[in-house]
NUKEFI-518683 format. One record per residue: residue in three letters; y, z, x of N, C-alpha, C, O in turn. Coordinates in steps of 0.05 Angstrom, whole numbers, plus 5000, padded with zeros to 4 digits. Layout:
REM NUKEFI-518683
ALAYZXYZXYZXYZX ...
//
This chain:
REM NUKEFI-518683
UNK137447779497136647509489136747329514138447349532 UNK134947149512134546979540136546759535136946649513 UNK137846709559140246409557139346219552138146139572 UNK139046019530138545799532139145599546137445429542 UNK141145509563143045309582144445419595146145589587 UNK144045319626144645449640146845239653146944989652 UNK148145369662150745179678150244999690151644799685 UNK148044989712146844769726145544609698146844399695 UNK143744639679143144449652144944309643144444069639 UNK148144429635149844359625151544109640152543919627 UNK151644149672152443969693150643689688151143459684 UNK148343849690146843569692145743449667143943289666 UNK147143539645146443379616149443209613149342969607 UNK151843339618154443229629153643019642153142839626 UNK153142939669152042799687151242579668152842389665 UNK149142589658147642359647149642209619149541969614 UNK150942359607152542329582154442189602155742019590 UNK154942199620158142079637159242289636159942359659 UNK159742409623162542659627163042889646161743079654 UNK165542789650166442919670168443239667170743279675 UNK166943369656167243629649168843789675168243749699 UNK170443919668172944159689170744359683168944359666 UNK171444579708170244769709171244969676169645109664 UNK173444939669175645059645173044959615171845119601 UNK173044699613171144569600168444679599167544749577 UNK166944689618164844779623163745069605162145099587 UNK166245339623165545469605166645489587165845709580 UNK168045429571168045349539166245279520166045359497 UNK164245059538162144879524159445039523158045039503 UNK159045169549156545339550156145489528153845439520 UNK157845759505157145789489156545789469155145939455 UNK158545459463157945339437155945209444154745239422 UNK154145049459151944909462149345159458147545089442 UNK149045419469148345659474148345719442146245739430 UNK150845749428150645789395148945659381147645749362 UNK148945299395147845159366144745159378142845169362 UNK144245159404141145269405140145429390138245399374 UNK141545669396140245889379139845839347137945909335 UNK141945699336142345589307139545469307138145549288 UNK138245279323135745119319133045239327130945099326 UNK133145479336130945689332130645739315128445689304 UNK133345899299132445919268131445709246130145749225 UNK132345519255131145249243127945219242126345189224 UNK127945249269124645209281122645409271120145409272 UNK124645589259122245819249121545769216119645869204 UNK123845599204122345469171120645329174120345119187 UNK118345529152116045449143116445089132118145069113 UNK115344839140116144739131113144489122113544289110 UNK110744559130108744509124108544309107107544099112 UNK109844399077108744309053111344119048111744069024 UNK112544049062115643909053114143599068112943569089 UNK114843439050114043109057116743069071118843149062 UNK116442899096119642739115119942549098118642419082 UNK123042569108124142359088125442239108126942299126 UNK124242019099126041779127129941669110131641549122 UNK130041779078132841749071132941929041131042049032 UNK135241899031136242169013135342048985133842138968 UNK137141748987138141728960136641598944137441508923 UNK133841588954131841318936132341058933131040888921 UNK134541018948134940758944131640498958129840578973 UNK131840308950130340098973131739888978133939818969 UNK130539808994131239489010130639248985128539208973 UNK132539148984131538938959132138698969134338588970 UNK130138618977130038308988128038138970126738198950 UNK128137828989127737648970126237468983127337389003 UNK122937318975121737128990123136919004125436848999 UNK121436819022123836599030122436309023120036239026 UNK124536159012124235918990124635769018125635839040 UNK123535509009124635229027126035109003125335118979 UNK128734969017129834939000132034729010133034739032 UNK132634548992133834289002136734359022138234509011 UNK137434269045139934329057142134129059141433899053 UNK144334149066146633889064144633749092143133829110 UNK146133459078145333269101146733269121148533419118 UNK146833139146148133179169150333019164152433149163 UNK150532779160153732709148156132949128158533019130 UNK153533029106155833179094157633459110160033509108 UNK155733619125155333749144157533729157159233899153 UNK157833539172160333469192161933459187163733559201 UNK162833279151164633209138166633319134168433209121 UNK167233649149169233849145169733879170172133899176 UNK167833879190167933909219171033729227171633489224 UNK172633979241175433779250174033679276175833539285 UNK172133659294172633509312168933529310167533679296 UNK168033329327163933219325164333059354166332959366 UNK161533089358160632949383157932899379156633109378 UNK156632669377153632619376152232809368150432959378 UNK154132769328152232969313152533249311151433369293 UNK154133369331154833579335157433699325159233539320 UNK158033999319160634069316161934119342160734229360 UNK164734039345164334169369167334439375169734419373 UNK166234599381167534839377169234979402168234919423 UNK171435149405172535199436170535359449168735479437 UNK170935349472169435449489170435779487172735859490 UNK167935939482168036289480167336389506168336609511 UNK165636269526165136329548166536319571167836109570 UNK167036429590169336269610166936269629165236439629 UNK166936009648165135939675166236129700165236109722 
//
């Protein structure tokens, strides 16, 4: 049977993921990566033609709702909870640091 991933593949799929794989690691990983390939050959070989994709399982849908215009608090009332305002504004601590 031909190798699917080869040490140099495995380095350089590591590589791109960040990880910094030991040589100990490495081969460890090569046959289980090597196993689940082969697992997805056999995958690749179901007939699967007549089967519709399913983008989810459970039937559920998205249940949303038009969007209304619709009266909002006024800017006095608005503020009216606000512990601290500045020309209309709330004014809130600073999240950013300069």
């Amino acid at each position: 049977m031909q190798q699917k991933i080869s040490l140099v593949e495995l380095q350089h799929l590591s590589k791109l993921a960040r990880l910094k794989l030991t040589s100990l690691e490495e081969q460890t990983y090569l046959p289980q990566i090597e196993s689940v390939l082969e697992y997805m050959d056999i995958l690749n070989e179901t007939d699967t033609t007549s089967i519709e994709p399913l983008t989810q399982i459970t039937g559920l849908k998205n249940i949303t709702r038009n969007d209304e215009i619709k009266p909002s608090l006024d800017r006095s009332n608005a503020l009216s909870s606000a512990s601290k305002t500045t020309n209309g504004f709330v004014v809130v601590p600073n999240t950013i640091k300069k």
